[in-house]
C-alpha positions, 0 to 999 in steps of 0.5 A: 471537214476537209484538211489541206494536203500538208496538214493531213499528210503530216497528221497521216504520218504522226499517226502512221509513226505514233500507232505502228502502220505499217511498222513498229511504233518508233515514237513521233518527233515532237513537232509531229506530236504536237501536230497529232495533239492539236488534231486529236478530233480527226479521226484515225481512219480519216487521217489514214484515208487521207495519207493513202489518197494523198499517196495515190495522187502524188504516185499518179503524177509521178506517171504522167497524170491524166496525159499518162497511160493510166487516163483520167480518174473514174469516180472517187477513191476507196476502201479496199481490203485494209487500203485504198484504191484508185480507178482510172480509165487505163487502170488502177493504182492501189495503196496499203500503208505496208505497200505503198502506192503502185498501178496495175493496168491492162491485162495483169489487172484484169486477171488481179482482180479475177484472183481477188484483187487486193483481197485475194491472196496476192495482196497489194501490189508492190510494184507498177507493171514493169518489163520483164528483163531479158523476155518481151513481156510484162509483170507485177509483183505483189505482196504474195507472187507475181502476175506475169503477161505476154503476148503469147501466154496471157497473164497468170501468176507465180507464188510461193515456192514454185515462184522462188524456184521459177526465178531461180531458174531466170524466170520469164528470160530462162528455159522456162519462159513465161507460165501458162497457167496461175498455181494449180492443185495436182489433181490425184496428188497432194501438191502444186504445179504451174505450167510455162511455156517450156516445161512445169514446176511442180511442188509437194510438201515432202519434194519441195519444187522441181521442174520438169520439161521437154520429152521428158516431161512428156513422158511423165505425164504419159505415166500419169504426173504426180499421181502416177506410180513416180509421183512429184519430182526429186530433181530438175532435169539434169545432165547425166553424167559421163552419158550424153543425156539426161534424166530427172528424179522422182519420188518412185523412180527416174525417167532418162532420156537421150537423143538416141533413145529417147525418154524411159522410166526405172524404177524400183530394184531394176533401177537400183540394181542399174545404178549399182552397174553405172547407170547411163555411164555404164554398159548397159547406157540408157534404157530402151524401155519402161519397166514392163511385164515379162511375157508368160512369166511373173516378173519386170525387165527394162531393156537398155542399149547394152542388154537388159536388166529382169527382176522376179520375186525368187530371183532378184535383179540381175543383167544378161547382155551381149552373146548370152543374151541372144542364145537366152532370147533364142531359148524363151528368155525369162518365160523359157526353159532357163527362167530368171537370171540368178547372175549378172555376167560373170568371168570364168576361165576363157569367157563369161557365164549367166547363171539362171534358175534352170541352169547357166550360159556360158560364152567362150572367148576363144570360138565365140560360142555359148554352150548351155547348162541346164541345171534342172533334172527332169523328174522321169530322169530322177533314179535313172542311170539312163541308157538310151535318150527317151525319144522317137526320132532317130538321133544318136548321142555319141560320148566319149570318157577321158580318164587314162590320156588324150591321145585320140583327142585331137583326132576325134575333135577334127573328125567332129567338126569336119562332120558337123557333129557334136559330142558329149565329153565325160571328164575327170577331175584328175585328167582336167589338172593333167591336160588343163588346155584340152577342156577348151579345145573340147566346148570351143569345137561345140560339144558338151562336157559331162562330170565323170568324178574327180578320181574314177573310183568304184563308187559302189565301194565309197560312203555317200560323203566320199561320192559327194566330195568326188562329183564335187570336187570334179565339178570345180576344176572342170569349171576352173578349166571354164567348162561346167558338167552339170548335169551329166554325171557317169560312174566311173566304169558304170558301177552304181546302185540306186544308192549312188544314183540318189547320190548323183541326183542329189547332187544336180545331176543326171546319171548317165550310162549307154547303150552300146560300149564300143569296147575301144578302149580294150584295144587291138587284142593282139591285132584281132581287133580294127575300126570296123570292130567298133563300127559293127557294135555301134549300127548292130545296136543303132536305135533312136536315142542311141548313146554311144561309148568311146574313149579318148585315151589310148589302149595302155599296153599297144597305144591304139585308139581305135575309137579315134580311127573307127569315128568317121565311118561311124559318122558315115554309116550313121547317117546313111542309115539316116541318123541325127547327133545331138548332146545329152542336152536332148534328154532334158527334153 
């Protein structure tokens, strides 16, 4: 039996209002009751069916009818999934009582009804295809996500949170365009994605959604995406601040990118330690690398444009950059002789300094030089007050002790480098507080510096805490001065016994004696006595690895300083009998 339109409808919305369709139950009016009541025998299915179809053909009119897009019916109305459908030669209109009625046609149809069509976990639309505002393309939405279509990408849909975070980034009329692909399983990862045509959102229940787009994501999914060591994204990318770049967050770490240096990841303590020093807005900028193995040694480093930061187990994370960077590269870097960093850079007196795991490198301001300490004593080195430098080759160290005044200084300085020579200057503590610039004249000129106690007592006659305290305390005003000693140490007028000499190693360093005393520091002895006194004892005892001792100061009872005056013959005969100088740093080997 069919029911005229009217009578149906009003049956169909008794019904709809009376058992709660698509809503609460409200009750019906009483006229609409009374409807229901005389109609008692249509079956409530019927009535249904009646009001969707009704619905369908009143919204198919709206369109046009069979002069519309949609062309003329095919075949009847049907069930589908809780409602009713429509086909049509250019498309379908679909209706549920929580929905209403809206078509679907064209491409988005096509692939509606390979997700599943109302059945799938779309569900009924909620609108007719529609123009995308601010972007050529198309749309539906339904009531679990959107298909969207244009010319370029096809038709694929959006749902869920990577949806919601997608409009809230302008959907099709924002950066990211139009998807690429329907919502898809991360593979390697428990998460979501959705590719658009400028860039990805991708989704994980403990990150929420993020996208990540242009080179850098590029390069995350040349370290693997989500199932990779960085895992889902924290954040969009984001404009660095205070550095013209950008980066986004992950899970394990960050990936920055700026037009000068491109996309490169951080990660794990080198990255915290790199935010800690101002990340892209501080010295070191954007990163030039990726984290990367060190060479020949078991730890990380990231290079930046201003210098790099290394990590090992033992050492930490700490930064070397600038002028101390290029002498640490020059020496091997991390898999050298002075291993890891154990500091970032740090002010001293007059420059800057790195310590490191076998010793230090420091900077001063004033000649731009660096000088290098090492720290690590040689284990043949170890109860040895040495006497000559272990070596075949015929070079000479020339050392010079400061203890009474610097009266021969300046002069031995120039004679030094207008030779090209550099010495090893043995200082006292008590003589650095009275000539307090003389140390920066001595390691500006290229030489090296050695711990001659703080106030030149015979240690033979001190407890092991005295000698302590006196190779301590030396070692700290020289280092105030901006020099560092470490690790030649020589005893004050050459007393020690293995006693002291266990002392000084346990201390860090290496005694260190000599194989010729030039016996300037005695002087003129009445005028008996000249320069070439001091040149004679220095080539009768000339030998590879020859230590020389002079003195810096002048003779107390005639004020000669013949070791001063003697020094450029030294020089001369030296190298005519075809001699090198070195520092004592050639006894490390």
């Amino acid at each position: 039996m069919r029911y005229s339109r009217p009578a149906v409808l009003g049956m169909a919305l008794a019904l709809a209002l009376g058992s709660g369709l698509g809503g609460t139950a409200l009750g019906p009016p009483a006229a609409a009751a009374s409807a229901v009541a005389a109609q008692r025998s249509v079956p409530a299915p019927m009535v249904v069916e009646q009001a969707g179809d009704d619905t369908i053909v009143q919204h198919y009119e709206q369109l046009g009818g069979s002069g519309s897009f949609l062309g003329t019916p095919v075949g009847s109305a049907y069930d589908i999934a809780g409602g009713r459908a429509q086909d049509y030669t250019g498309g379908t209109i679909y209706w549920s009582p929580g929905t209403g009625a809206h078509e679907v046609h064209g491409a988005i149809r096509g692939h509606y009804l390979a997700l599943g069509g109302p059945a799938g976990f779309l569900g009924f639309p909620l609108t007719d295809e529609t123009t995308t505002p601010g972007a050529p393309g198309r749309y539906n939405n339904f009531a679990r996500g959107t298909i969207y279509w244009s010319p370029a990408t096809g038709a694929h849909e959006v749902h869920g949170a990577i949806h919601g975070h997608y409009l809230a980034l302008g959907g099709p009329a924002g950066f990211l365009g139009f998807p690429l692909t329907d919502e898809t399983t991360t593979p390697g990862a428990p998460g979501r994605y959705n590719n658009f045509a400028g860039g990805t959102i991708y989704w994980s229940p403990a990150t929420g959604a993020h996208e990540v787009h242009g080179s850098i994501h590029g390069h995350y999914l040349a370290l693997g995406g989500p199932a990779g060591f960085l895992g889902f994204p924290l954040t969009d990318e984001t404009t660095t601040p205070g550095a013209p770049g950008r980066y986004n967050n992950f899970a394990g770490g960050t990936i920055y990118w700026s037009p000068a240096t491109g996309a490169h990841e951080v990660h794990g303590s080198i990255h915290g330690h790199y935010l800690a020093l101002g990340g892209p807005a501080g010295f070191l900028g954007f990163p030039l690398t990726d984290e990367t193995t060190t060479p020949g040694a078991p730890g990380r480093y990231n290079n930046f444009a201003g210098g790099t930061i290394y990590w090992s187990p033992a050492s930490g994370a700490h930064e070397v950059h600038g002028s101390i960077q290029g002498r640490y590269l020059e020496l091997g870097g991390s898999s050298g002789v002075l291993g890891f960093p154990l500091t970032d850079e740090y002010g001293i007196t007059g420059g800057r300094r790195n310590d490191f795991q076998h010793g230090s490198i420091l900077w001063h301001a004033a000649s731009g030089r660096t000088e290098v300490i090492y720290t690590s004593i040689p284990a043949a080195l170890l109860g040895v007050d040495l006497e000559r430098i272990p070596t075949t080759q015929k070079v000479v160290a020339l050392t010079f002790d400061a203890g009474a005044n610097d009266a021969g200084l300046r002069s031995i300085l120039a004679t030094l480098a207008a030779n090209g020579v550099p010495g090893t200057f043995f200082l006292t503590g008590n003589w650095v507080n009275q000539f307090p610039s003389d140390p920066a004249l001595i390691y500006n000129s290229g030489n090296r510096i050695g711990n001659h106690s703080m106030t030149h007592p015979d240690f033979t006659t001190l407890t092991d805490a005295q000698i302590m305290a006196e190779i301590s305390s030396a070692q700290r005003t020289i280092e105030a001065a901006g020099g560092d000693p470490l690790p030649f140490f020589r005893f004050p007028f050459g007393a020690r016994d293995s006693r002291t000499i266990a002392d000084a190693n346990a201390a860090g360093y290496v005694p260190i004696r000599w194989t010729v005393d030039t016996l300037g520091w005695q002087g003129t002895m009445n005028g008996t006595r000249g320069p070439g006194f001091i040149v004679q004892r220095v080539m009768a005892s000339a030998q590879p690895g020859e230590i020389v001792l002079m003195h810096l100061g002048s003779n107390p009872d005639d004020g000669s300083t013949l070791d001063a005056a003697a020094l450029p013959e030294v020089i001369s005969q030296l190298r005519a009998a075809g001699y090198g100088f070195v520092t004592l740093d050639a006894a490390l080997g």
